[in-house]
Structure formats: structure tokens, C-alpha cells
C-alpha positions as CSV (number, residue, x, y, z in Angstrom):
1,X,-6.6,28.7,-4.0
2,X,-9.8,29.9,-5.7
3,X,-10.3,33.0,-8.1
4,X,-12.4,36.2,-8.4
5,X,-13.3,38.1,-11.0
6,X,-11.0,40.9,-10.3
7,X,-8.2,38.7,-10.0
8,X,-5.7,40.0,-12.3
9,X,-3.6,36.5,-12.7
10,X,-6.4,33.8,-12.4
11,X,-4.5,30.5,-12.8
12,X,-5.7,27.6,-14.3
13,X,-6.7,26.2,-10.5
14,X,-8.1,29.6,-10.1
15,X,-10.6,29.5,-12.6
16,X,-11.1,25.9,-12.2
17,X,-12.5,26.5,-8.4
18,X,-14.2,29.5,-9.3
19,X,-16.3,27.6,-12.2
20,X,-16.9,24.7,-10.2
21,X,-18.3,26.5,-7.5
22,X,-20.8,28.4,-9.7
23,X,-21.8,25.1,-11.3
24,X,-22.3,23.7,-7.9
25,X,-24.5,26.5,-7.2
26,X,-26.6,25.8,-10.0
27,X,-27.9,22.7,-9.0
28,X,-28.4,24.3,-5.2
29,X,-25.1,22.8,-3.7
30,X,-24.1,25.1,-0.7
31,X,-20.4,25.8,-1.4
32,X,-17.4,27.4,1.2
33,X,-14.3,28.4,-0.2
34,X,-10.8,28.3,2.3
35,X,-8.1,30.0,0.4
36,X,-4.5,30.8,1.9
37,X,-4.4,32.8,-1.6
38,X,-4.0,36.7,-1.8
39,X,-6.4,37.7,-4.4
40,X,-9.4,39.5,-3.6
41,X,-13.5,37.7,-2.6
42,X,-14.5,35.0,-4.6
43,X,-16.7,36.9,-7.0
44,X,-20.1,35.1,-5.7
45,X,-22.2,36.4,-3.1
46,X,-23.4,32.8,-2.8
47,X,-20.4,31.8,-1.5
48,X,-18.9,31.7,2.6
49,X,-15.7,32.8,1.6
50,X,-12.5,32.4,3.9
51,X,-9.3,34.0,2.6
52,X,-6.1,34.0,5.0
53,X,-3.3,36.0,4.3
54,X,0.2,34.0,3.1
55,X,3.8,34.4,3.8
56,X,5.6,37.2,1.5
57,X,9.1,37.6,0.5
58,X,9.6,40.7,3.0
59,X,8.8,37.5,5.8
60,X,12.1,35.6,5.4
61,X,14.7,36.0,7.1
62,X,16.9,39.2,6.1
63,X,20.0,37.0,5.3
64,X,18.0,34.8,2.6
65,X,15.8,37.2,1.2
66,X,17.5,38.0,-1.9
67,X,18.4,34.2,-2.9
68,X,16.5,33.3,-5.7
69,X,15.2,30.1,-4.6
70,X,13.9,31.2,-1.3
71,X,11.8,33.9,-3.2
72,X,10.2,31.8,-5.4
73,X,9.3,29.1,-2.8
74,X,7.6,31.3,-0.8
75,X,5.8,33.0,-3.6
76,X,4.6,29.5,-4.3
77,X,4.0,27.8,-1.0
78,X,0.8,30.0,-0.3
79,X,1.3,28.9,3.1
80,X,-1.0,30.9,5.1
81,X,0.2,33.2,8.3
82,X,-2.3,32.1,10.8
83,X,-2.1,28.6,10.0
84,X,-3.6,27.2,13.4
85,X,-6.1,29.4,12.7
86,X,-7.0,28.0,9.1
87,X,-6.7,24.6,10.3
88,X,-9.3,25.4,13.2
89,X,-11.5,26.7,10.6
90,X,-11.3,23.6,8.0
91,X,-12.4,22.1,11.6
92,X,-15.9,23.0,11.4
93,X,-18.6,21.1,10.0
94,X,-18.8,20.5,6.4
95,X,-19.9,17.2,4.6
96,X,-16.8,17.1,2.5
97,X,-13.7,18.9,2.1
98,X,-12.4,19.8,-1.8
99,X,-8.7,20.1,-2.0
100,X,-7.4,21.1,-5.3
101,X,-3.6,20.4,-5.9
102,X,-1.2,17.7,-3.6
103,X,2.1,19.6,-4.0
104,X,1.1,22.7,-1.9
105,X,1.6,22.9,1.9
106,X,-2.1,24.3,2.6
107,X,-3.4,20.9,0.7
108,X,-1.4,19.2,3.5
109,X,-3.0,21.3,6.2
110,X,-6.1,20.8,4.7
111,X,-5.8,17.1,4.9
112,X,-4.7,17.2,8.2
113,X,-7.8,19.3,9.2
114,X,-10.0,16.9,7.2
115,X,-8.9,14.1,9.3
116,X,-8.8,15.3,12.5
117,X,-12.3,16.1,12.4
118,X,-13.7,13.0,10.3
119,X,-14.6,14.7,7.1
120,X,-14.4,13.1,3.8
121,X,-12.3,14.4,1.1
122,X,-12.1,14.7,-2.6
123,X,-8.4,16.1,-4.1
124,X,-8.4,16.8,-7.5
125,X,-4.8,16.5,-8.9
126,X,-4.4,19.7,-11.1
127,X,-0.4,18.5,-12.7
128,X,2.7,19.2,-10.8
129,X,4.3,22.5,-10.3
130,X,6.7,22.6,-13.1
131,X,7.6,26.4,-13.3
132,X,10.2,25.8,-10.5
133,X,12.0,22.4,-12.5
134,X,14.8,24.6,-13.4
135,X,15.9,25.3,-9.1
136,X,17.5,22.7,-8.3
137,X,16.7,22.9,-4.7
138,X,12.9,22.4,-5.7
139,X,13.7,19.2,-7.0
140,X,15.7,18.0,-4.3
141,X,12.8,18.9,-2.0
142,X,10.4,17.5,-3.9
143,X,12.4,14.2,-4.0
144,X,11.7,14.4,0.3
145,X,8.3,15.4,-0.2
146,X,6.8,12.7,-2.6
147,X,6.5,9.8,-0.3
148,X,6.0,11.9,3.1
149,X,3.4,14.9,2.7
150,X,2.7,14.7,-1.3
151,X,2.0,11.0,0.1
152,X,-0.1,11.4,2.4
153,X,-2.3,14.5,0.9
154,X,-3.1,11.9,-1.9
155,X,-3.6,8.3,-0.2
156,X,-5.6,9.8,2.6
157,X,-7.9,11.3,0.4
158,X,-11.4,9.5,-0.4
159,X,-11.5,10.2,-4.0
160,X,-9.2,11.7,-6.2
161,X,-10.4,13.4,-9.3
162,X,-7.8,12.9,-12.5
163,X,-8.3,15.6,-15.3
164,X,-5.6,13.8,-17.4
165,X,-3.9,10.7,-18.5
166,X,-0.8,12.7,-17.5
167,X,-2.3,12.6,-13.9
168,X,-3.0,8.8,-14.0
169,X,1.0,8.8,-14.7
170,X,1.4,10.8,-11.6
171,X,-1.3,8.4,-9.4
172,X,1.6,5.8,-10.1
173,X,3.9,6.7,-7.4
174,X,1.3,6.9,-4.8
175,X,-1.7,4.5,-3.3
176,X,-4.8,6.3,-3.6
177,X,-7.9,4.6,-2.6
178,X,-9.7,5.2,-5.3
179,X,-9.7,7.2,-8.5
180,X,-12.2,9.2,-10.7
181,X,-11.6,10.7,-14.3
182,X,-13.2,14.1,-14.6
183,X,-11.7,16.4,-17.3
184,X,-11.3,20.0,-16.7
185,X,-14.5,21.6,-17.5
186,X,-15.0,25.3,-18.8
187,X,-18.0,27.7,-18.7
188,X,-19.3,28.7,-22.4
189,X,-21.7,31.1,-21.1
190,X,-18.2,33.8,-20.9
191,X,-17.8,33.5,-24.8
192,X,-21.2,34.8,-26.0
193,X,-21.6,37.8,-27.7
194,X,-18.3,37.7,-28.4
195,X,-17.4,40.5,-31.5
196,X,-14.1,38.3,-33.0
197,X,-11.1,40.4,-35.3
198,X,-7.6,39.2,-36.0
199,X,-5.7,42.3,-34.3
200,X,-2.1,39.6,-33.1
201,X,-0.7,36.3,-32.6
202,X,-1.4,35.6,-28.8
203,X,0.6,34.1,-25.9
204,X,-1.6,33.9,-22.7
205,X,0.4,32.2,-19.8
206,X,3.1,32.7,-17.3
207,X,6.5,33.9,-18.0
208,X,8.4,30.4,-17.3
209,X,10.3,28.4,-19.2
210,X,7.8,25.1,-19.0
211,X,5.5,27.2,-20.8
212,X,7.7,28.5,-23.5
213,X,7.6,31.9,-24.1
214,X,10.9,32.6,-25.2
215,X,9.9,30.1,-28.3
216,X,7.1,32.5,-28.7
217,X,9.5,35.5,-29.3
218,X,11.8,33.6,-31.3
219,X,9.0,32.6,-33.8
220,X,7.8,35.7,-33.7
221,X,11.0,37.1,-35.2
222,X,10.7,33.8,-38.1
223,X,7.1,34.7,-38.7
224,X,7.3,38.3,-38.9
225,X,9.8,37.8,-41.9
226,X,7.2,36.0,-43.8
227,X,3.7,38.2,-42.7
228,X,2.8,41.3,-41.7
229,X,1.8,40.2,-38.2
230,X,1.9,42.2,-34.4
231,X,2.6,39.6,-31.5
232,X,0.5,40.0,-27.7
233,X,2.3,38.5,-24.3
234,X,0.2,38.2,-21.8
235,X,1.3,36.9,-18.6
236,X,3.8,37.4,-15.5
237,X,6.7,35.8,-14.3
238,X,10.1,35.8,-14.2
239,X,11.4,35.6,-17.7
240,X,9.6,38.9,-18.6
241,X,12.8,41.2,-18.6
242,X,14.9,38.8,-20.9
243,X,11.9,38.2,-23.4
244,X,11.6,42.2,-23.9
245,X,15.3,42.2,-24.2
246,X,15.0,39.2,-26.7
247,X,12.6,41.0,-28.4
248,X,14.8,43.9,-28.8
249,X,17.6,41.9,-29.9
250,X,15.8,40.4,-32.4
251,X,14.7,43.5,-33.9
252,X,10.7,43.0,-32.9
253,X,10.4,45.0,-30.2
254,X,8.0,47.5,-31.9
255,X,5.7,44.4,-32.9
256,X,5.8,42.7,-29.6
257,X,3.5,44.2,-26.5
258,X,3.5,43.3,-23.0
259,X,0.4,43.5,-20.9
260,X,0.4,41.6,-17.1
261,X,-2.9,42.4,-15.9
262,X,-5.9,41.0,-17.2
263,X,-8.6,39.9,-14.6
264,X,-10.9,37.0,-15.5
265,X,-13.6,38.6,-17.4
266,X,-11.4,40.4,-19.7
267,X,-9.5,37.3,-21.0
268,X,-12.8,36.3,-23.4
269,X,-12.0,39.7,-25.3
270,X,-8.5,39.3,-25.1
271,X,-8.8,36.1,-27.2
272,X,-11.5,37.2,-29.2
273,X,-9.4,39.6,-30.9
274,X,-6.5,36.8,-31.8
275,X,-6.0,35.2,-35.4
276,X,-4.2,32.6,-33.3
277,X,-3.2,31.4,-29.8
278,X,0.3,29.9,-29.6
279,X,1.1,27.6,-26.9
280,X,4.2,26.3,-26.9
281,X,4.8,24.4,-23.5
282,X,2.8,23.2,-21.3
283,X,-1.1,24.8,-21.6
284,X,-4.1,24.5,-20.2
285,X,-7.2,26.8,-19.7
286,X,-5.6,29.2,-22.4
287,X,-6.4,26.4,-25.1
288,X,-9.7,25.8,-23.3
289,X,-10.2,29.3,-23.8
290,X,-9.3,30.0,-27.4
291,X,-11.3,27.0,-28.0
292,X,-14.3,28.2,-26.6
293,X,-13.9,31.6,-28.6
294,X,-13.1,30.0,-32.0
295,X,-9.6,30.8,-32.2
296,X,-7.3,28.9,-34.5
297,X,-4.3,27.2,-31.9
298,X,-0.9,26.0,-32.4
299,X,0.2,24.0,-29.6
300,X,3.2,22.3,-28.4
301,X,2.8,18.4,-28.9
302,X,2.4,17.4,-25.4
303,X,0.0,14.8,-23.8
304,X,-1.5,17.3,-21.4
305,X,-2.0,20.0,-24.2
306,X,-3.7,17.7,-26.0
307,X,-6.0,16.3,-24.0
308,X,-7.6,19.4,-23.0
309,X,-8.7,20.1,-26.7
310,X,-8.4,16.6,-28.7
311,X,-5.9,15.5,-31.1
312,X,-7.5,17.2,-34.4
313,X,-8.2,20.8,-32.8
314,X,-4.8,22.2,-33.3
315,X,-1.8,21.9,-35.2
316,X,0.9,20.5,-32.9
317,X,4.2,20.8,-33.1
318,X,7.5,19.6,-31.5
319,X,7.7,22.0,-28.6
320,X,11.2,22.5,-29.0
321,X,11.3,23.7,-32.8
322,X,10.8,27.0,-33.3
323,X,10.7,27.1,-37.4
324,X,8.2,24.0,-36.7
325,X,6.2,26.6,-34.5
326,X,6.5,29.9,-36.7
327,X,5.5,28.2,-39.7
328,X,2.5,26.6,-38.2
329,X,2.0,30.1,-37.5
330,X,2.3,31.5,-40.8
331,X,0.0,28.6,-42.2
332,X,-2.9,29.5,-40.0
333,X,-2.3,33.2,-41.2
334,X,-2.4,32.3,-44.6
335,X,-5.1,29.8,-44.6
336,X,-8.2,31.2,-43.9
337,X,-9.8,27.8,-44.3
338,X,-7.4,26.5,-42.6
339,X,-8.2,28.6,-39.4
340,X,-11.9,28.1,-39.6
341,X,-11.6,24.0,-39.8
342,X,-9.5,24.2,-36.7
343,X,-11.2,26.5,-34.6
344,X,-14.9,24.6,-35.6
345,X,-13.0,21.6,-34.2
346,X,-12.1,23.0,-31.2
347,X,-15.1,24.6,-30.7
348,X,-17.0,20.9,-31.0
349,X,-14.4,19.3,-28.9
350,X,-15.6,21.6,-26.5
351,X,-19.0,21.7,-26.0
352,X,-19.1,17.9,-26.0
353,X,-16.5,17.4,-23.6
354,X,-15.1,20.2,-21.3
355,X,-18.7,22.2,-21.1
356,X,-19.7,22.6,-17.6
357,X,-22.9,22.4,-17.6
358,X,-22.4,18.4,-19.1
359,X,-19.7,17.9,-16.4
360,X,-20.6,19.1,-13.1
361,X,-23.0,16.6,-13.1
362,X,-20.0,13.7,-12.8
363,X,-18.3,15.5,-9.5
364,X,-21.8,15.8,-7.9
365,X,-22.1,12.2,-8.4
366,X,-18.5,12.0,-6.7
367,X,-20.0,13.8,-4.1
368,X,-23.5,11.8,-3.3
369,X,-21.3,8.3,-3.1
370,X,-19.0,9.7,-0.9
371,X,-21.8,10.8,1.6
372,X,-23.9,7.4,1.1
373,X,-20.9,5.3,2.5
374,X,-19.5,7.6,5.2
């Protein structure tokens, strides 16, 4: 998949691909994008840009089309229409193929492609889908999957880029040929300029469990007894009809809004006008972002939260307690010195670390030995 900048969902893959690419073009790195994804051009006019349109719900069968799990599948295999037509394409000549995720069936296609015609590959391991744990089907067929096409999508591949210790974990039940730690990077240049307030607490992610939301709401209601506070959710999935009705249950509704639309360029001012991001569950370019802005974050305690913005740039809490989680909250709101040590921390962690412009330079390498020994 790669992003655009009218996008109205970027993911964290999304923005990932779109940065990189811009990096890449920086230092005069000619750059194609193949995306089975549905969102738009790439946003670059340097860029060949190949989009191919994916399987919808209205696709499936007529007898399965309103059975939950065969919804969300599709919605998440991105598994393009024309696929001999994609893989013919992947067939031309390029000096090395980038895939970006091992649990998607274009990555497997892309792999295929990539060896069919000789060309080298990098696959950068992004996580694993966990916004479809709670089907039960998904986790029978990832049990099949793993040591057949996740397999071969991640041993076939020439290098494979590792953003995370929680990826290394993940390299564990596979045999890749050889590994490379690059953290996710982020471009600073979208915070400049920024005016900041302190207008609500923010949640920026998708609606699924794995990500906690419903937490969010339930602090909300904790924190809203203690300050005068409004709450922002901004995201889409499918747990957005029970948190509004959570919200209304808990008698919040009024300080709670909605919004499920807000394209790439927009997010900087989104999160320039929060006293604090809350992440609860599992995060990633949300906390790169706040970061970036100077926003105090309180963050679920989990491995992959914290490496993306070190260990003393947030307060973490268990993910699982909600008075742990409001009264961070209420802290930060409180504590104006509080807020400012964090965010400068963040902000640090940052621009040594996850700034672009320091670590593109590590995936061209990537790229130069790959070519010097094929």
C-alpha cells in the first residue's frame, strides 16, 4: 500500500511508504510505487505510480456477504482484481522490489513476481495484523498461513528491514536470510510552523479493540469527573457505533466528538491543538506524531509503543487499567511542568532517532549492498 496526501485514512504503512519515497527522492533515487490499495495518486509527481483496483465487499458471493468475517477479510486482503495483471507489471525491470508487510496476499504476489523475474527484494516487516485477533477464523487461517505463504514472503526475501524488537520476536518463526534494524522514521519538516493550544484529550487511531478506544471513553468519563476537559476520536473502524453509545451511557456524549476523515496533511493540526495524545493499545505513527508536535502522551505500556518514542517520553501505563490511564490523564492536565518535560523528551527522542532525514541514509545503504552482490 502507499499513501497520498488526500488520503483520508493514511495508515501507519501508508505514511511510512509515502515518507520513504520522498526521502528517496531526495538523494535522486528514482522510486515506483505498485499499490493494490484504493486511495487516490501518490501525492508526488516524481513518482511512476501504479494503483490496481482490490476486491470489495459487494464482490463476494451473495450467500456470504453479510457474515462478518468474510467482510472484514476482504476489506483487509487488498487483494487486487487484475491480479495477472499486477504481477505482469512487478515483471518489468526494476533493480529491487520494496515490499512492505508479509501478512498480506499482494506481498505474496509481489514475491512471486520478484522471483520469477530475478529481482532482489527488501520486505520491511511493519507488526502483524492484530485488528482482526478477536475472528476466530483469522486466526485459524493464520495458523495455515505462517509456514506456507507468510513463510515464503519472508525467507525469500534478500533483506528484511526490522523497525522493532517486537519484529525480531516475529523473525523467530521464520528463516530469513538476513536481517537489518531500521526504526520507523518520520518527516519533521510537517510540524513547522505549527500554532499549538490545548482545545481536547486526543485519540488518533482505528476503531479496534487492539488499539483501545473503548479504554479511551471509559477514562474519559473518570477524567471528566476530576477536570473540565472535551475528548476528540479520530479514527474509523468497527467499534465506532458502540463507543458513541458508550459515550452516551456514560453521560459524556456532549464532551466526546467524532471525526473519521482527516487526510495526511491535516493530522499536524489535528495534534497541534491536543494537551495530550492517549494511546492505549497498540500505537505507532500517532505517538511519532504527537512527538514531533510537542504533545504530552500517555501510552499503553507495550514494547512496540515504546520503542517508537523511548522509555522516558511518556507516562505508560498498564493498558488494561483505566483509572491507571485517566489519572495519567488528569496529571498531565494539571502539571504544566509535567507536560512540557515530556513532550521536550519526546521531541529529543525524535529528532535523534526516528528523523528521516538521519535515517534514510541506512535503507540506501540496504539498497547499494544488495545491488553490489546480485
Amino acid at each position: 500500500m502507499t499513501p497520498s496526501l488526500d488520503m483520508v485514512h493514511p495508515s501507519g504503512i501508508d505514511v511510512h511508504v509515502y515518507e520513504l519515497a520522498k526521502s528517496l527522492l531526495s538523494r535522486e533515487v528514482e522510486v515506483a510505487v505498485y499499490t493494490s490499495g484504493k486511495r487516490g495518486k501518490s501525492g508526488i509527481s516524481e513518482v511512476e505510480f501504479h494503483r490496481f483496483p482490490i476486491y470489495s465487499v459487494s464482490d463476494l458471493p451473495f450467500f456470504v456477504r453479510n457474515i462478518e468475517t468474510f467482510r472484514t477479510l476482504i476489506r483487509r486482503a487488498w487483494l487486487p482484481v487484475h491480479t495477472r495483471t499486477f504481477f505482469n507489471e512487478l515483471n518489468r525491470e526494476h533493480d529491487i522490489i520494496h515490499i512492505h508487510g508479509h501478512e498480506y496476499p499482494v506481498s505474496f504476489l509481489a514475491m512471486l513476481a520478484a522471483r520469477n523475474a530475478g529481482i532482489p527484494t527488501v520486505l520491511t516487516i511493519h507488526g502483524i495484523e492484530k485488528g482482526l485477533e478477536h475472528l476466530s477464523s483469522f486466526r485459524l487461517l493464520r495458523k495455515f498461513a505462517r509456514p506456507t505463504f507468510f513463510s515464503f514472503v519472508v525467507d525469500s526475501a534478500n533483506v528484511v528491514v526490522a523497525p522493532s524488537g517486537q519484529v525480531l520476536q516475529i523473525l523467530e518463526r521464520y528463516k530469513p536470510r538476513r536481517v537489518v534494524r531500521i526504526p520507523h522514521g518520520i518527516s519533521l519538516e510537517r510540524f513547522r510552523g505549527l500554532k499549538k493550544c490545548s482545545d481536547y484529550v486526543l485519540y488518533l487511531g482505528r476503531l479496534f479493540p487492539v488499539k483501545g478506544p473503548e479504554l479511551f471513553v471509559r477514562a474519559a468519563s473518570l477524567i471528566s469527573e476530576r477536570v473540565d476537559a472535551k475528548f476528540l476520536i479520530v479514527g474509523y473502524g468497527s467499534q465506532r457505533p458502540y463507543l458513541e453509545k458508550l459515550a452516551e451511557t456514560l453521560g459524556i456524549s456532549k464532551k466526546v466528538s467524532f471525526v473519521d476523515s482527516v487526510p495526511y496533511d491535516v493530522v499536524p493540526k489535528v495534534m497541534a491543538a491536543a494537551s495530550v495524545l492517549v494511546a492505549p493499545g497498540v500505537s505507532g505513527y500517532s505517538l511519532l506524531e504527537a512527538a514531533s508536535v510537542g504533545v504530552p502522551i500517555v501510552s499503553g505500556r507495550i514494547g512496540w509503543n515504546i520503542s517508537c518514542i523511548g522509555r522516558d517520553s511518556a507516562i505508560y501505563v498498564n493498558p488494561k487499567d483505566v483509572k491507571e490511564l485517566a489519572e495519567a490523564v488528569v496529571r498531565i492536565l494539571t502539571d504544566e511542568n509535567l507536560a512540557k518535560e515530556l513532550s521536550n523528551k519526546a521531541r529529543r527522542f525524535i529528532e535523534f532517532h526516528r528523523n528521516w532525514d538521519t535515517l534514510i541514509s541506512h535503507y540506501i545503504e540496504v539498497y547499494n549492498s544488495i545491488l553490489e552482490t546480485n
